[in-house]
GULORO-759860 format. One record per residue (C-alpha): residue in three letters; chain; x, y, z. Coordinates in pm, whole numbers, padded with zeros to 5 digits, m for minus. Example, Ala and Ser with C-alpha at 12.3 -4.5 7.8 and 13.67 -1.06 7.14 Angstrom:
(ala; A; (01230; m00450; 00780))
(ser; A; (01367; m00106; 00714))
END
This chain:
(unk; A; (05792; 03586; m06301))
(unk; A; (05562; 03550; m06605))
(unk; A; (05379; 03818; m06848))
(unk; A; (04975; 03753; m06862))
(unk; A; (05043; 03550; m07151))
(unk; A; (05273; 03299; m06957))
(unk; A; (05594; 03341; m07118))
(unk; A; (05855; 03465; m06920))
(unk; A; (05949; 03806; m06996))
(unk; A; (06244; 03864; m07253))
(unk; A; (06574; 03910; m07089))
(unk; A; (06486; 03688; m06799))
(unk; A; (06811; 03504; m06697))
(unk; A; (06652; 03243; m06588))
(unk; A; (06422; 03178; m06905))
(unk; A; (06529; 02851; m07077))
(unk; A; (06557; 02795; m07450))
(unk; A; (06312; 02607; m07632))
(unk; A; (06606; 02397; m07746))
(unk; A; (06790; 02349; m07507))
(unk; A; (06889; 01962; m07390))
(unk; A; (06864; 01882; m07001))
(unk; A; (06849; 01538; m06905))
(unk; A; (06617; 01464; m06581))
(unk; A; (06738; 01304; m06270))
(unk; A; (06500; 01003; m06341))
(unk; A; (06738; 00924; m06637))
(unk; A; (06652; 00910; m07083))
(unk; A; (06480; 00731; m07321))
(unk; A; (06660; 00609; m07640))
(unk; A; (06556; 00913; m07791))
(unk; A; (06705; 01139; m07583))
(unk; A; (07017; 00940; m07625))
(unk; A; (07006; 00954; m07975))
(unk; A; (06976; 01369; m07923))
(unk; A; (07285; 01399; m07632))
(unk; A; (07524; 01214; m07941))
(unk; A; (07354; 01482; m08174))
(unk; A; (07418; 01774; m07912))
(unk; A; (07797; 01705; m07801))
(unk; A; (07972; 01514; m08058))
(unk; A; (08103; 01752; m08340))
(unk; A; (07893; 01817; m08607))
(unk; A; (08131; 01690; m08906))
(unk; A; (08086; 01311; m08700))
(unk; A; (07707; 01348; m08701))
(unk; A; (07669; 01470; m09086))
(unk; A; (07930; 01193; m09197))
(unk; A; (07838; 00932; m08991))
(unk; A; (07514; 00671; m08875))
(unk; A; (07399; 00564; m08583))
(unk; A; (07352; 00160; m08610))
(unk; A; (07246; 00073; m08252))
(unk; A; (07115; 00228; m07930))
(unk; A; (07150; m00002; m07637))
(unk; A; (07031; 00023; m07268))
(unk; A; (07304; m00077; m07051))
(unk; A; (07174; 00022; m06712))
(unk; A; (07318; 00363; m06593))
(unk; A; (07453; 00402; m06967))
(unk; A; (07331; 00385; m07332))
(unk; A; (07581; 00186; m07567))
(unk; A; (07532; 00329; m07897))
(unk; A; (07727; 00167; m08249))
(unk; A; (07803; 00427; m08478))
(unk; A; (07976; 00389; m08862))
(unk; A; (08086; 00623; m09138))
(unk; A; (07879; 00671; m09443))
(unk; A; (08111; 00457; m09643))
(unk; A; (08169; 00183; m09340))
(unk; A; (08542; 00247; m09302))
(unk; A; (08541; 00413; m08954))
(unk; A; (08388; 00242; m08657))
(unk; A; (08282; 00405; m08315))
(unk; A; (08113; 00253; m07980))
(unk; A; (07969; 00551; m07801))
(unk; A; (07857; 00569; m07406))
(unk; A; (07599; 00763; m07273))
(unk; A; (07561; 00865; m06915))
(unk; A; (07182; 00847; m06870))
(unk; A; (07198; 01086; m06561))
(unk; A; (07433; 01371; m06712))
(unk; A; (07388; 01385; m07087))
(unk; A; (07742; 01275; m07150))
(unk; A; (07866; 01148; m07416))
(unk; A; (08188; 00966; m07446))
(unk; A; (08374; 00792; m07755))
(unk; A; (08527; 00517; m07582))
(unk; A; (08587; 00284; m07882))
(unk; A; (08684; 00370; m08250))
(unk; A; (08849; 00161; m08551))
(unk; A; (08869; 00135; m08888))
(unk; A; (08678; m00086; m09087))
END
């Protein structure tokens, strides 16, 4: 149910946040890999780290990411389907 000016009406349970992340069935583009790592990886890896490489690896997105000052390495895999994001790789530099 809508209000005349098209929003759903506030309180609605089954509004949807502006902001909220929910991949499609059809699967993601790069950027919306780039967002899932933003979205479930904690916050402190994001703000001290970069993402190097996004790579499409069929079902999955391989993305390379580094520390601000290179010493920590981390290989990244994202399920194109679900959103998930998984560290399956980290070392040090």
């Amino acid at each position: 149910m809508t209000q005349e000016d098209g929003k759903p009406p506030q309180g609605d349970p089954n509004a949807k946040d502006g902001d909220s992340f929910e991949p499609s069935t059809e699967g993601m583009s790069e950027g919306t890999a780039r967002l899932a790592i933003d979205k479930h990886l904690k916050k402190k890896l994001v703000r001290e780290h970069d993402i190097r490489s996004v790579e499409n690896r069929g079902h999955y997105y391989v993305a390379n990411a580094a520390s601000k000052d290179g010493s920590e390495l981390y290989q990244l895999l994202i399920n194109k389907q679900t959103g998930e994001v998984q560290i399956v790789n980290r070392q040090r530099a």
